[in-house]
C-alpha positions, -999 to +999 in steps of 0.1 A: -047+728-315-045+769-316-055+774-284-022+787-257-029+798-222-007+809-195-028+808-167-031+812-124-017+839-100+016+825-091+037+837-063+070+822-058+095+834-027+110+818+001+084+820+028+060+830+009+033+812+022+030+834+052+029+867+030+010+848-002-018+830+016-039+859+035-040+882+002-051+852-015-080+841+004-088+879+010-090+881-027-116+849-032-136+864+001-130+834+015-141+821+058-146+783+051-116+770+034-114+729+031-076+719+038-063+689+017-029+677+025-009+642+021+017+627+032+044+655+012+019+678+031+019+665+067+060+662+066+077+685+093+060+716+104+043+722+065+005+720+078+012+741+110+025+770+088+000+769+070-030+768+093-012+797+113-008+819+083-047+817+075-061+851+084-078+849+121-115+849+106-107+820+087-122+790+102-105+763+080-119+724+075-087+700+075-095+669+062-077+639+068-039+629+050-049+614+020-032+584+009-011+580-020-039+573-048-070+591-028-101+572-048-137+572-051-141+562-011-119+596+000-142+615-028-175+610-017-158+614+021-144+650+010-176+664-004-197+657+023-171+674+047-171+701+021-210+706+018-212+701+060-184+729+069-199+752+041-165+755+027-160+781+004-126+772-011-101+744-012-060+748-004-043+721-015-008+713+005+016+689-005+024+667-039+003+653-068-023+632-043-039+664-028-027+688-055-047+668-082-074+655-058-082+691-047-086+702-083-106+675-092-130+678-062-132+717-070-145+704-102-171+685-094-209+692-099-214+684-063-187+713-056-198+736-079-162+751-091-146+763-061-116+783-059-079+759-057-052+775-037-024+751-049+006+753-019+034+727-035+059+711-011+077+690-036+093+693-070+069+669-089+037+691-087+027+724-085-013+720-097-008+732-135-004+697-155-032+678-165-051+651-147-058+615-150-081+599-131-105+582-153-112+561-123-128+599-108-143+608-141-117+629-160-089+628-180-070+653-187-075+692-184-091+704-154-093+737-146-061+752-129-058+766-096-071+802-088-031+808-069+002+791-067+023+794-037+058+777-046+077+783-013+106+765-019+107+763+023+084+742+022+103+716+001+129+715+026+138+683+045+120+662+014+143+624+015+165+620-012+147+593-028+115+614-034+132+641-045+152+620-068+118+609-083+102+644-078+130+660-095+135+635-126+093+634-134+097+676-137+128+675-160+107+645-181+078+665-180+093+694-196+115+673-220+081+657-230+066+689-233+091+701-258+084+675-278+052+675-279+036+678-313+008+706-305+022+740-314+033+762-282+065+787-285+060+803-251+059+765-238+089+751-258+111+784-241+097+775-209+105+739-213+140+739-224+146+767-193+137+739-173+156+714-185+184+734-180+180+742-145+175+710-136+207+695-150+222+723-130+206+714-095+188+684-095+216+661-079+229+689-055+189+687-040+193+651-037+225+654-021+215+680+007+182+681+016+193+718+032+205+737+002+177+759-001+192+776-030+190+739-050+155+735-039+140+768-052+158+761-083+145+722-086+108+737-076+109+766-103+118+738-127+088+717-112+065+753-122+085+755-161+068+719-163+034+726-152+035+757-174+050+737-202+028+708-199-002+724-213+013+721-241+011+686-238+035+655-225+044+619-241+049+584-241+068+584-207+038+599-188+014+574-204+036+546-194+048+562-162+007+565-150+000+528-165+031+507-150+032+531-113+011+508-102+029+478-111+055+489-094+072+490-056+073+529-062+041+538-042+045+579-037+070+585-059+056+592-093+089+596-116+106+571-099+104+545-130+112+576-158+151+574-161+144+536-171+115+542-193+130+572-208+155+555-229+134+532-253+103+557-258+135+583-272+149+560-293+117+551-305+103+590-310+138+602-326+122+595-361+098+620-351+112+645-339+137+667-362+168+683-343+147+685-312+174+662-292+201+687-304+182+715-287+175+698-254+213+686-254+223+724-258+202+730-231+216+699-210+253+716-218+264+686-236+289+682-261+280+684-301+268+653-309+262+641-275+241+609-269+210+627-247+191+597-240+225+585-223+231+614-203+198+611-191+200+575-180+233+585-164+219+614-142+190+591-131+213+563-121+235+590-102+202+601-085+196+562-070+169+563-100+166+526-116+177+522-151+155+489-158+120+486-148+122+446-141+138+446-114+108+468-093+081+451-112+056+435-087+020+438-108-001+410-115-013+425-147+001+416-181+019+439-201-006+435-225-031+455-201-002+480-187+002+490-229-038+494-232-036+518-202-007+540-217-019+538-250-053+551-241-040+575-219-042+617-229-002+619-227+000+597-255-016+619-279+005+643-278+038+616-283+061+625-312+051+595-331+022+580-326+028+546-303+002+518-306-010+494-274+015+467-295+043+496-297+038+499-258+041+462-251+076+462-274+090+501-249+083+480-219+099+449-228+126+471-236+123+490-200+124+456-184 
């Protein structure tokens, strides 16, 4: 694929949100905005900051807390709250439920492409990766937001275990990203910069939900992987999306990856050159250094489990789970190309 874009008006400050948000909705002319938000929205004070820093002739439309996988139900409920208010634009607080939902419903013929304002409160998200909801009619690219707000602020007060999930899917989206096999150089410096900083800060946010300065750090490495990811991600997205489900980890996408991480690496090393000597310079490891362990190790130091079987609760075979990943966008950009057989054999070795 030949094809690299950069793309959104990013702002990223502390506090932000009350200086970023009125020139951004002045800039789309918008009155009628339609607020999605979900539970990584609603936490502490995040809503009431924002709905205060709207400019005082915006009358906004707040729908309801969406729940963790907002389907077909919430859909239907948010466009005919959007066509009733007359909303001209969608803001999108919180993590990857209203961050992808919002995009997806600005997407939608009904909606006729309205403008995203993506406001992030967690490290997972910040509205630039690609989608998949093939239950909602797309899978993968969908267009990106019009602005991104990254107030770290806002990430604040997030519990430890979603952070620890939060933080690990960011650092695996922009390991995945690097070695992803479309050609990107922008996104392989952006990636590696991430993977950096989050082997710098990612336990210090885990440890101390107050250290600001480790939260902005954890969310710019959150924006290297949206950035990143356009390149493209891997096997432990498409396995991650298929077996989330399975799993008691309901809200906190990443949570399975330090587990899942070690056999789809062993199994893409074939493919992949001296990639794994790059992301270990990045990582600060020793010459030589085994990265897939290092990984598992931060994970496991994070509360992160190292073996999927233990959290498995799906009724579906793993058969079906391997169908899912294997047909899933991430896995065509994988290192080596990983059959619905080749996923059944990763997550009996995740188990």
């Amino acid at each position: 694929m030949s094809l690299i874009q950069l793309v959104s008006r990013i702002h990223f400050a502390d506090r932000v949100l009350e200086d970023a948000l009125p020139d951004a909705i002045k800039r789309l002319k918008a009155r009628r905005p339609l607020v999605l938000t979900d539970d990584d929205g609603q936490t502490g004070d995040r809503l009431e900051r924002l709905l205060d820093a709207l400019p005082a002739d915006c009358v906004p439309e707040t729908f309801p807390s969406l729940p963790v996988h907002p389907g077909k139900s919430e859909f239907k409920q948010a466009i005919r709250s959007l066509k009733a208010a007359r909303c001209d634009a969608i803001i999108c607080l919180g993590g990857i439920a209203a961050l992808d939902f919002g995009r997806l419903l600005a997407a939608s013929q009904d909606c006729g492409s309205l403008p995203v304002i993506a406001v992030p409160s967690t490290a997972a998200d910040v509205g630039l990766g690609p989608v998949h909801r093939p239950d909602l009619g797309k899978a993968g690219r969908v267009e990106p937001p019009a602005s991104v707000l990254c107030d770290p602020t806002l990430t604040l007060d997030t519990s430890p275990d979603r952070t620890a999930a939060h933080g690990f899917d960011a650092l695996t989206h922009c390991i995945e990203a690097f070695l992803a096999t479309a050609y990107n150089p922008p996104a392989d410096g952006i990636a590696l910069e991430g993977i950096h900083r989050s082997t710098l800060y990612l336990e210090r946010a885990v440890s101390d939900g107050e250290d600001l300065e480790a939260r902005r750090e954890l969310l710019a490495v959150a924006l290297n992987a949206g950035l990143a990811a356009q390149k493209g991600l891997g096997g432990v997205e498409a396995l991650a999306r298929a077996a989330d489900g399975e799993c008691g980890v309901a809200g906190r996408h990443g949570a399975l990856n330090a587990a899942l991480l070690r056999p789809v690496l062993q199994f893409n090393a074939p493919a992949v050159g001296n990639r794994y000597a790059r992301i270990a310079e990045a990582m600060k490891l020793s010459p030589g250094a085994d990265v897939t362990g290092a990984l598992v190790d931060l994970g496991r130091r994070i509360g992160l489990p190292d073996r999927i079987g233990p959290v498995w609760t799906g009724a579906n075979p793993l058969h079906q789970v391997a169908k899912w990943a294997a047909a899933d966008p991430a896995n065509q950009t994988n290192p080596r190309h990983a059959t619905p057989d080749d996923y059944v054999s990763l997550l009996k070795e995740a188990m």
